[in-house]
DRENDO-1510 file (C-alpha; in Angstrom, 1 decimal, always signed):
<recs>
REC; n; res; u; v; w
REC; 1; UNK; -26.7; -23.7; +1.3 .
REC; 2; UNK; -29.0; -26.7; +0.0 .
REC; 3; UNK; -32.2; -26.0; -0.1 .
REC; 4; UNK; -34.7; -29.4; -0.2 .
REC; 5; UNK; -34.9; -29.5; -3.6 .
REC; 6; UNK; -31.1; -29.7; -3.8 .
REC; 7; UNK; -31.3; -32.5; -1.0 .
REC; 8; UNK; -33.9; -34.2; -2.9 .
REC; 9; UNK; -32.0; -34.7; -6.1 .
REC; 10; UNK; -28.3; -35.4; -4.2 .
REC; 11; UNK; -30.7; -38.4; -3.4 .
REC; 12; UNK; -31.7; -39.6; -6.1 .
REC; 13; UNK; -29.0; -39.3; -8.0 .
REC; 14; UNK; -27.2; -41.3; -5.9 .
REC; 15; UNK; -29.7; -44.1; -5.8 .
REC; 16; UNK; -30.6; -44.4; -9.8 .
REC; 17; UNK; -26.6; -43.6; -10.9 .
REC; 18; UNK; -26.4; -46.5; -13.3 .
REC; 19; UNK; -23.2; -48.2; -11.2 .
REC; 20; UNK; -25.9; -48.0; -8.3 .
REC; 21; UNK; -28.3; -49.8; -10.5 .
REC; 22; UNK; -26.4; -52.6; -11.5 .
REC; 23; UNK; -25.4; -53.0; -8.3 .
REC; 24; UNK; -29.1; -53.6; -7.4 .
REC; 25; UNK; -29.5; -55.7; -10.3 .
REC; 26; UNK; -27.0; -58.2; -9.3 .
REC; 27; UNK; -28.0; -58.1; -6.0 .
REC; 28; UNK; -31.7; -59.2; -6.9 .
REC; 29; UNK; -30.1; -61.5; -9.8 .
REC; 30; UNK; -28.4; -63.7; -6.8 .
REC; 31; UNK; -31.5; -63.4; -4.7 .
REC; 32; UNK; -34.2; -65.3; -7.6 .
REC; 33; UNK; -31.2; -68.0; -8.6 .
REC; 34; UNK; -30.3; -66.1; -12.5 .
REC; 35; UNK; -27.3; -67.9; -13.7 .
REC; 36; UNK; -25.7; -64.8; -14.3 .
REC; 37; UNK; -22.2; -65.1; -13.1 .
REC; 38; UNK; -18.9; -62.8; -13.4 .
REC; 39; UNK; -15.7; -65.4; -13.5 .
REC; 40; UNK; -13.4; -65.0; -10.5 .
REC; 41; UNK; -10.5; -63.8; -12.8 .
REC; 42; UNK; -12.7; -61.3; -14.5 .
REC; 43; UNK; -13.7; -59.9; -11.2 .
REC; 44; UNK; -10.0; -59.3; -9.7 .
REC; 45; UNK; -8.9; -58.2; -13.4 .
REC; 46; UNK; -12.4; -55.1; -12.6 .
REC; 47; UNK; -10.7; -54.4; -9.0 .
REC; 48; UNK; -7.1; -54.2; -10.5 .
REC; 49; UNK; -8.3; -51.9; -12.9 .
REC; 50; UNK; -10.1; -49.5; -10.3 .
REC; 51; UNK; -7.3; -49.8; -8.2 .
REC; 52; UNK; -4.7; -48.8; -10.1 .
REC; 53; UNK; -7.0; -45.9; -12.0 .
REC; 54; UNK; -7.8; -44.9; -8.8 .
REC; 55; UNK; -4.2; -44.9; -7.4 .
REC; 56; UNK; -2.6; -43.1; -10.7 .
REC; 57; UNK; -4.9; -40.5; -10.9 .
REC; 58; UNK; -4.5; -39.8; -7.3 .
REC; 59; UNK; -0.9; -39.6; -8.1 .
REC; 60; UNK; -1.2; -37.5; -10.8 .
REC; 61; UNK; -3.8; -34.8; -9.4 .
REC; 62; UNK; -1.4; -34.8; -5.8 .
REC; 63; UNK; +1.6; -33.5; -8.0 .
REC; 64; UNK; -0.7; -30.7; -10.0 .
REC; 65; UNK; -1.9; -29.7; -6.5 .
REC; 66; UNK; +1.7; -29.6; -4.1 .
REC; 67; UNK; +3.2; -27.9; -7.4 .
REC; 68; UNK; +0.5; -25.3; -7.8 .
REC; 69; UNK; +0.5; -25.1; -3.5 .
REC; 70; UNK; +3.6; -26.5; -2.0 .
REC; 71; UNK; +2.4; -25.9; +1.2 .
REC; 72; UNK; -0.3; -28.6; +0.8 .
REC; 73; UNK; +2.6; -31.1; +1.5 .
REC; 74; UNK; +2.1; -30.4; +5.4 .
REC; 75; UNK; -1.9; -30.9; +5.0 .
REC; 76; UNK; -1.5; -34.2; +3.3 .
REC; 77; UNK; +1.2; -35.3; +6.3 .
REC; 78; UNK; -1.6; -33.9; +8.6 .
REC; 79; UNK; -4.9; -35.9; +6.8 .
REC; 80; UNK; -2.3; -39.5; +6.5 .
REC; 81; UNK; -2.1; -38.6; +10.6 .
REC; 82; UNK; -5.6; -38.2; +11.4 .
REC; 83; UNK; -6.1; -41.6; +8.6 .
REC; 84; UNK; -3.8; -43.7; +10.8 .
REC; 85; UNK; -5.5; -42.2; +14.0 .
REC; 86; UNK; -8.8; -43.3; +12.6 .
REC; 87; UNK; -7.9; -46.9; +11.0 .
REC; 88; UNK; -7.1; -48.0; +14.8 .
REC; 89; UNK; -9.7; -46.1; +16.3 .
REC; 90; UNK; -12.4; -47.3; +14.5 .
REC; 91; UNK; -11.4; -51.0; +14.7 .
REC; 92; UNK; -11.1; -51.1; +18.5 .
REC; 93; UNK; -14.5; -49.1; +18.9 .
REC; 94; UNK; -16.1; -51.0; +16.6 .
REC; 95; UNK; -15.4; -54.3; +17.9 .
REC; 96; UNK; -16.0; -53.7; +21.7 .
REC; 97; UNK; -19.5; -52.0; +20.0 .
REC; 98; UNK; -19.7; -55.3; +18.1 .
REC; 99; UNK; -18.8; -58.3; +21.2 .
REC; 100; UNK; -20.5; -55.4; +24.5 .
REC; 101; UNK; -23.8; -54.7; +21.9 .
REC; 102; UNK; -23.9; -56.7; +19.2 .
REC; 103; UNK; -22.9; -60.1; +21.3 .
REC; 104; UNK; -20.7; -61.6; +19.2 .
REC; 105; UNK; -17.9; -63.6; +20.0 .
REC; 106; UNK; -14.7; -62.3; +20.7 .
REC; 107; UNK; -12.8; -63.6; +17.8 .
REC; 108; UNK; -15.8; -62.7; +15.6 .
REC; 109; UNK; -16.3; -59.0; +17.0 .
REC; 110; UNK; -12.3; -58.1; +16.8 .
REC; 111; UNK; -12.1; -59.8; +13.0 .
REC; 112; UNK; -15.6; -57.8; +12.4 .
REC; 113; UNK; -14.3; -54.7; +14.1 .
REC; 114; UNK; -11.4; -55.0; +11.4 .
REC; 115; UNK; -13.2; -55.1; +8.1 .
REC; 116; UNK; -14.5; -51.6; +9.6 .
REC; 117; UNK; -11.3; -50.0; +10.5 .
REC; 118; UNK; -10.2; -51.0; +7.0 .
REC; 119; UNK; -11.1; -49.6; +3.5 .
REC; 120; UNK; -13.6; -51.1; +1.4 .
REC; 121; UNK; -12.2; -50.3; -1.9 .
REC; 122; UNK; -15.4; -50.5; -4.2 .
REC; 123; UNK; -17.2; -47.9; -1.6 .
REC; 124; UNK; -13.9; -45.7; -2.5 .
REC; 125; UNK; -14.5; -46.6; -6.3 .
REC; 126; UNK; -17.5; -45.2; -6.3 .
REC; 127; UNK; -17.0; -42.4; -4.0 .
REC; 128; UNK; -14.1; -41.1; -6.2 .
REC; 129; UNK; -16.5; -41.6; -9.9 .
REC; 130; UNK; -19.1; -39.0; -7.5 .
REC; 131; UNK; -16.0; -36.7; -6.6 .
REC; 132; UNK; -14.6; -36.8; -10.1 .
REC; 133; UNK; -18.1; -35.6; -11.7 .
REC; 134; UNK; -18.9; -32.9; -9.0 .
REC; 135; UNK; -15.2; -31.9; -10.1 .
REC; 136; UNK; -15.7; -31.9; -13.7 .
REC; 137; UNK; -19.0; -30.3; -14.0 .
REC; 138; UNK; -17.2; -27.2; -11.6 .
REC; 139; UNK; -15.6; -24.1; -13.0 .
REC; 140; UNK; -11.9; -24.6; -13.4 .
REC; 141; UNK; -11.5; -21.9; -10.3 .
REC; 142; UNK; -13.6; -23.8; -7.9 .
REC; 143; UNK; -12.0; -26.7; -5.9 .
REC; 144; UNK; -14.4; -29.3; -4.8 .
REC; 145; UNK; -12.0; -32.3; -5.4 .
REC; 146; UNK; -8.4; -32.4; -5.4 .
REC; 147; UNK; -7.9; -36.1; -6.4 .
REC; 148; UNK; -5.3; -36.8; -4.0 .
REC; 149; UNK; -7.4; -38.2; -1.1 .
REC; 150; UNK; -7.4; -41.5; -2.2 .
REC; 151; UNK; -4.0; -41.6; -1.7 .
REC; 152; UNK; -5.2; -42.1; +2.3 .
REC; 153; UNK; -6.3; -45.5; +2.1 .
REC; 154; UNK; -3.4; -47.4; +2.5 .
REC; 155; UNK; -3.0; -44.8; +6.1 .
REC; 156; UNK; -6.3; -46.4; +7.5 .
REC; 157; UNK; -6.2; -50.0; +5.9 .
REC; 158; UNK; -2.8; -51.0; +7.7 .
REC; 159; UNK; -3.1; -49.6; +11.1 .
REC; 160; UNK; -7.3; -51.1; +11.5 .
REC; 161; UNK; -6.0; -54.5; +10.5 .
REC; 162; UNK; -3.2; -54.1; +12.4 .
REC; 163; UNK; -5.2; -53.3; +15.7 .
REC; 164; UNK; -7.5; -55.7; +15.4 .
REC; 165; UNK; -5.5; -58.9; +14.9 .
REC; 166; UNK; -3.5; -57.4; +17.8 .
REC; 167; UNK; -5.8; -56.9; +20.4 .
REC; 168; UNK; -8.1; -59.2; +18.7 .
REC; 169; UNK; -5.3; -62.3; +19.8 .
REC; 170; UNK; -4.9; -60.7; +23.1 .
REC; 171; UNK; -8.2; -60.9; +24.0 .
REC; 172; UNK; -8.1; -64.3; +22.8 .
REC; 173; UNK; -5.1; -65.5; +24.6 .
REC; 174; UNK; -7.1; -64.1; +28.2 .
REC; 175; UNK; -10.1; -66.2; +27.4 .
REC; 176; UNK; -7.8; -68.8; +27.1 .
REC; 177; UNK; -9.1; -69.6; +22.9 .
REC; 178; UNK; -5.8; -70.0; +20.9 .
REC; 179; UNK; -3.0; -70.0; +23.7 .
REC; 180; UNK; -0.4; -71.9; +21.7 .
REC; 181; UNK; -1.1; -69.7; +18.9 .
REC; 182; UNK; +1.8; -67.2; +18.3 .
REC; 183; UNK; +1.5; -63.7; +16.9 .
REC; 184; UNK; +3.6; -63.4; +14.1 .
REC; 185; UNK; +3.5; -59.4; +13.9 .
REC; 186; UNK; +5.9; -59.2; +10.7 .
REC; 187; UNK; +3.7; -61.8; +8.4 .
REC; 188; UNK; +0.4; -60.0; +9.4 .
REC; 189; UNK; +2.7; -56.6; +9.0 .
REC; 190; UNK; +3.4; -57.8; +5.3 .
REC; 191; UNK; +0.6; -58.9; +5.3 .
REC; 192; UNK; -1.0; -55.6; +5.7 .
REC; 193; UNK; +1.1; -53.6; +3.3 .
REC; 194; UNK; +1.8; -56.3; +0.5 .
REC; 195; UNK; -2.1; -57.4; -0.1 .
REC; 196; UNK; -3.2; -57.0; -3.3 .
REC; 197; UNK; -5.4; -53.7; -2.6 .
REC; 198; UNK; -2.8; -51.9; -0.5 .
REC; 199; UNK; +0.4; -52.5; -2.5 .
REC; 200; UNK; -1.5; -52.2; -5.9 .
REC; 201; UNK; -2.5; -48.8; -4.5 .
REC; 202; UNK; +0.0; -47.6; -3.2 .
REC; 203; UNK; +2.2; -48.8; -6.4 .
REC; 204; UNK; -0.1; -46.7; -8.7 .
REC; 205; UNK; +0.2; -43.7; -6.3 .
REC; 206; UNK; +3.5; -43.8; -6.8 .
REC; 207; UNK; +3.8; -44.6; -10.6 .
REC; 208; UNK; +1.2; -41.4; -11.2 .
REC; 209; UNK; +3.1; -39.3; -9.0 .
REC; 210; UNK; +6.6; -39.8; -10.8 .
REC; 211; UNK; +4.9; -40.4; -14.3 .
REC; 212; UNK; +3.0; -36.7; -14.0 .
REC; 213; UNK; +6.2; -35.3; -12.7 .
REC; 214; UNK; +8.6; -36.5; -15.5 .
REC; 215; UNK; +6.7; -37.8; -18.4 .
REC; 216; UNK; +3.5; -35.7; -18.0 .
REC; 217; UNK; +2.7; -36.1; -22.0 .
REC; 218; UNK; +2.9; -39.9; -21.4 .
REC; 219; UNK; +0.7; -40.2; -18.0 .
REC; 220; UNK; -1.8; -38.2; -20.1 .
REC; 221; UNK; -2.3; -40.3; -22.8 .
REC; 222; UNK; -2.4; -43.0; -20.1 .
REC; 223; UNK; -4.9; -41.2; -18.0 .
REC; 224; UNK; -7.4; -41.1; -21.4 .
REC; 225; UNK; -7.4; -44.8; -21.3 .
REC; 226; UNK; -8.2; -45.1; -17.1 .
REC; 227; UNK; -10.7; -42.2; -17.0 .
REC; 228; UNK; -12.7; -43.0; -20.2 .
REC; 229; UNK; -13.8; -46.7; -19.0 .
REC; 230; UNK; -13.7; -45.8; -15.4 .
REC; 231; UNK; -17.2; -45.4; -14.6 .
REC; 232; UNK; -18.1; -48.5; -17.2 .
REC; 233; UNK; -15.6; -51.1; -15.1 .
REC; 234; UNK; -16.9; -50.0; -12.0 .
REC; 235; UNK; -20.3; -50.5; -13.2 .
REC; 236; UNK; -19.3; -54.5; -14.4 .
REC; 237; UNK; -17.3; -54.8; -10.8 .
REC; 238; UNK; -20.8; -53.2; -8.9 .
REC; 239; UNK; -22.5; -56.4; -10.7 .
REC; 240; UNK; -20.2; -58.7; -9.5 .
REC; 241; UNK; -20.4; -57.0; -5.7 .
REC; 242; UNK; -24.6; -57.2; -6.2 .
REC; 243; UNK; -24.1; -60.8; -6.7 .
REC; 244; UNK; -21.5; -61.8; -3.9 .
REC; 245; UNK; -24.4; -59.6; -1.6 .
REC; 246; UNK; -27.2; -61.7; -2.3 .
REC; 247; UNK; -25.3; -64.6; -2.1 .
REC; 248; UNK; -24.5; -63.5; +1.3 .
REC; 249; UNK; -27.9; -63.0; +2.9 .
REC; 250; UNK; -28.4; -66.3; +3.5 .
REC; 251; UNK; -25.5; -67.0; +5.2 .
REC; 252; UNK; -27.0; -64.0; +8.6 .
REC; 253; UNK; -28.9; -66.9; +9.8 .
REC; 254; UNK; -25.2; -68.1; +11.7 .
REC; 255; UNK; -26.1; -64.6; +13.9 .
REC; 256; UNK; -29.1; -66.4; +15.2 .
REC; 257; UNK; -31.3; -63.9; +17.8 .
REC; 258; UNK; -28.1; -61.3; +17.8 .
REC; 259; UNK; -29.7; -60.6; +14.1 .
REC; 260; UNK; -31.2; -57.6; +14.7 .
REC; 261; UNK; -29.0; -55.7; +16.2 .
REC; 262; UNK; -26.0; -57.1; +14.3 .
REC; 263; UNK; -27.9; -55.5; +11.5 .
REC; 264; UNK; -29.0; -51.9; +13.4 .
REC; 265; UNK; -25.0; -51.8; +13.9 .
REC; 266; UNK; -23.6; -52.7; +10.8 .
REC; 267; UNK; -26.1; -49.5; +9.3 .
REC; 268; UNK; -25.7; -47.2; +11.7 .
REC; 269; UNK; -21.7; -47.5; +13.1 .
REC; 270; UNK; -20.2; -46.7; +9.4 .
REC; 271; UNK; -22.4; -43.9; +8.9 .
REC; 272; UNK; -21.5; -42.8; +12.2 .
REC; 273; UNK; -17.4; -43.0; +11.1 .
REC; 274; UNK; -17.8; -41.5; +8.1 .
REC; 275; UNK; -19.1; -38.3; +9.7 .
REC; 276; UNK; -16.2; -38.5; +11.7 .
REC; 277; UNK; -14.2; -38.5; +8.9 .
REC; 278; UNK; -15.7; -35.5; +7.3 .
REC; 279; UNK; -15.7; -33.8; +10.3 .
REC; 280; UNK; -11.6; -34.0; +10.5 .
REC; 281; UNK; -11.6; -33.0; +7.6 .
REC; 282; UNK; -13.6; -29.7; +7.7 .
REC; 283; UNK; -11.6; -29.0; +10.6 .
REC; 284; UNK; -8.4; -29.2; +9.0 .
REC; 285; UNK; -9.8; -27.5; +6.2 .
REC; 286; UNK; -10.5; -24.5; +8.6 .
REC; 287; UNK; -6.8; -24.3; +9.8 .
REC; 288; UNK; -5.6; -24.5; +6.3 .
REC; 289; UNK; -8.3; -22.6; +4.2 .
REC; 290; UNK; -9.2; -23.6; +0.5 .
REC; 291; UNK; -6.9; -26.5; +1.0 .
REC; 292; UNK; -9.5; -29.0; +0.5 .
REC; 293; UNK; -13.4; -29.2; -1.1 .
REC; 294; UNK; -16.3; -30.7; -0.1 .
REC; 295; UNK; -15.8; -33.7; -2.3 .
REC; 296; UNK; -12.4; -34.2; -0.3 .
REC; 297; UNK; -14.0; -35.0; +2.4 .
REC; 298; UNK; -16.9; -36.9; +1.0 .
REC; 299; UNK; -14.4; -39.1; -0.4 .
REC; 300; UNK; -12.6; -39.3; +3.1 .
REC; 301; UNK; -15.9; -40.2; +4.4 .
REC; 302; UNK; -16.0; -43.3; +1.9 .
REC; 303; UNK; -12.7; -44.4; +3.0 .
REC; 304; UNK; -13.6; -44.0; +7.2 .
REC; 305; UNK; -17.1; -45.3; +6.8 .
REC; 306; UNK; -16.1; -48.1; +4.4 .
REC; 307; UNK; -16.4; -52.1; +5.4 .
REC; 308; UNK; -13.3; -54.0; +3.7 .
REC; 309; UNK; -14.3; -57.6; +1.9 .
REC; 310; UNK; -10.8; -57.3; +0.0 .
REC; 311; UNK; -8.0; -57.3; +1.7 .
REC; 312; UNK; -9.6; -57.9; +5.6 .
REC; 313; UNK; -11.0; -61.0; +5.1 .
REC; 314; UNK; -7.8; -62.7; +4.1 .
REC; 315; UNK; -6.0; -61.0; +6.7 .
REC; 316; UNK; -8.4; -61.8; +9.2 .
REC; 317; UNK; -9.0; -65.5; +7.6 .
REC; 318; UNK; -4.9; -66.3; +8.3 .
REC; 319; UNK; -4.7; -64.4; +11.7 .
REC; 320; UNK; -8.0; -65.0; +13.6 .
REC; 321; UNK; -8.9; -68.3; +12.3 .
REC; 322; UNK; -11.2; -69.0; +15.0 .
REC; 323; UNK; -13.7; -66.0; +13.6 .
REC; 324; UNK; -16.7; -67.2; +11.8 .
REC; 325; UNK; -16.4; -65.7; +8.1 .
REC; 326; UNK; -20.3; -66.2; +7.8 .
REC; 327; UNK; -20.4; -63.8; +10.4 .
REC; 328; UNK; -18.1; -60.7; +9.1 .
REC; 329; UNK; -18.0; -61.4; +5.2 .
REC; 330; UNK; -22.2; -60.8; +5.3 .
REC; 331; UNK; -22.0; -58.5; +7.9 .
REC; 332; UNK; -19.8; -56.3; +5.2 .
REC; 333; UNK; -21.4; -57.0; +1.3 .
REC; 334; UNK; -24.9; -57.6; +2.3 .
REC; 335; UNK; -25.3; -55.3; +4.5 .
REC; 336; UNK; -23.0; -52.1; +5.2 .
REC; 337; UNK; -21.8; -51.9; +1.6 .
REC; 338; UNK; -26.0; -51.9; -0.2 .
REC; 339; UNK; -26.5; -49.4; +3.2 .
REC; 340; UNK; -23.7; -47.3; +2.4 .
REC; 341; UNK; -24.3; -46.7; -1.7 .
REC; 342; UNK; -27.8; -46.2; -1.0 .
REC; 343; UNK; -27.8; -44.1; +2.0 .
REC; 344; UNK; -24.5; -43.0; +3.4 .
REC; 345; UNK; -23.4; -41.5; +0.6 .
REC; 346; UNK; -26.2; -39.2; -0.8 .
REC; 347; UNK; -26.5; -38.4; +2.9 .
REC; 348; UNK; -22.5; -38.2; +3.4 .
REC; 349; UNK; -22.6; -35.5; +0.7 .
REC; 350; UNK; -25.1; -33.2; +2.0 .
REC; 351; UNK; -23.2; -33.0; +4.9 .
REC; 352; UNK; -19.8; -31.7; +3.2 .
REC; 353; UNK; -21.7; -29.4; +0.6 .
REC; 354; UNK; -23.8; -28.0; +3.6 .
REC; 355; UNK; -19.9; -27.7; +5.8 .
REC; 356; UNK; -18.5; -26.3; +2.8 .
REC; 357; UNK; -21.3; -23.3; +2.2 .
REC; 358; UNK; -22.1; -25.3; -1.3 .
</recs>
């Protein structure tokens, strides 16, 4: 068990790792008006090359593990369940929390509520460079991260977006906002699964996962490349996100009185889901013993307690138009992601090394 000591350096760690630094950095670089500035391309060319080091690896590392433990195959099929369960779950609470506390709008609470349901990939990124360490630093025989877990992003993205554009319209269509408006369920379907962070995803998974299992000399060499400037890109792509969440401070002012409690609820509900995550996850864990570590389920946690400013906001952008985007995009980079890198996670991770006996 962790004793305070232990708890005291799981914190700091995670607030002065240098990816959490620059992150701060370019979040006070926007805030005094520095010219410092990542180009557009530059910054999707950092996310593609997260993504799909994140995707192959998971790939990779869920072959090693179903070969070494076939029977993992029916906790995998169990964890994308409870994913999908929580994707929907999470966007429907968390916009009735959002329009019955917060008081926003109903087209701003429903697009809101779905940049919560889905995955914020950079809260993932980093989740996985923790997981990956913890790994790496064990003895061979100890599992604390299988690798694989990523693979459960594309499991929650789809079905929150899905829900929320959903009922989001039909709550829309009773208040009468948006009647002539049709609900094309296949575009926002495609929409869903073909987005850049979703099909880039689940295309890597995919790639590492055959690669490993029929050219595993090849994926290697491959792999050296993608581990060895993983932590470096995220670090450059953390500057970029610092940036976009100064940039977004000002923009709160649109929540007007409903400030405050926008802000209690947009620090508070994601911590509140990723627990929830973790928690499914030790549970499963129980029924199937040794099937997964603690840094499974931390990195489960990243995914459930993430805020999406990737692929939700152009999802919600071309399917609840009448949402105010200085609401949600703020509402996710200024103030759940900085919250979640600086307090859910160190916090996140005490709670599945204390669940798993650590």
């Amino acid at each position: 068990m962790l004793n305070p000591e232990q708890v005291i350096e799981i914190v700091l760690a995670g607030i002065f790792a240098p990816a959490i630094l620059f992150f701060a950095f370019g979040m006070v670089s926007a805030i005094v008006k520095s010219d410092i500035a990542i180009p557009p391309q530059i910054s999707t060319a950092l996310a593609i090359f997260l993504l799909a080091a994140i995707g192959l690896g998971g790939g990779m590392k869920a072959v090693e593990a179903v070969v070494a433990y076939p029977e993992l195959l029916i906790v995998v099929a169990i964890v994308s369940v409870f994913a999908i369960i929580c994707g929907a779950t999470i966007a429907f609470i968390s916009a009735n929390v959002l329009k019955k506390i917060g008081g926003l709008k109903t087209a701003d609470a429903w697009a809101a509520g779905g940049h919560y349901g889905a995955v914020s990939s950079a809260t993932l990124a980093v989740g996985v460079s923790i997981a990956h360490a913890a790994q790496a630093a064990a003895p061979s025989d100890v599992l604390i991260f299988g690798g694989w877990m990523s693979a459960m992003y594309p499991f929650m993205d789809s079905p929150a977006l899905l829900t929320a554009i959903l009922f989001g319209r039909m709550a829309l269509a009773k208040e009468g906002v948006g009647k002539g408006m049709k609900v094309d369920a296949k575009k926002i379907l495609h929409h869903s699964v073909f987005g850049m962070a979703v099909w880039l995803l689940v295309s890597a998974l995919i790639i590492g996962a055959f690669s490993q299992l029929f050219s595993p000399r090849e994926m290697e060499r491959t792999m050296y490349f993608f581990d060895g400037m993983f932590r470096g890109v995220l670090a450059l792509f953390l500057i970029d996100m610092g940036l976009a969440a100064g940039k977004q401070l000002g923009a709160l002012k649109e929540l007007g009185g409903k400030l405050g409690i926008a802000v209690l609820i947009a620090f508070i509900m994601p911590q509140i889901w990723g627990i929830v995550g973790i928690l499914g996850i030790y549970g499963i864990n129980l029924i199937f013993p040794g099937s997964m570590g603690w840094g499974d389920a931390f990195v489960f946690a990243t995914i459930a307690g993430g805020c999406s400013f990737i692929s939700a906001p152009a999802a919600m952008r071309a399917s609840i138009p009448e949402a105010n985007p200085s609401i949600y995009l703020p509402m996710s980079v200024a103030l759940t992601f900085p919250i979640n890198i600086i307090v859910g996670m160190p916090m996140w991770q005490i709670i599945c090394m204390t669940l798993w006996g650590v």
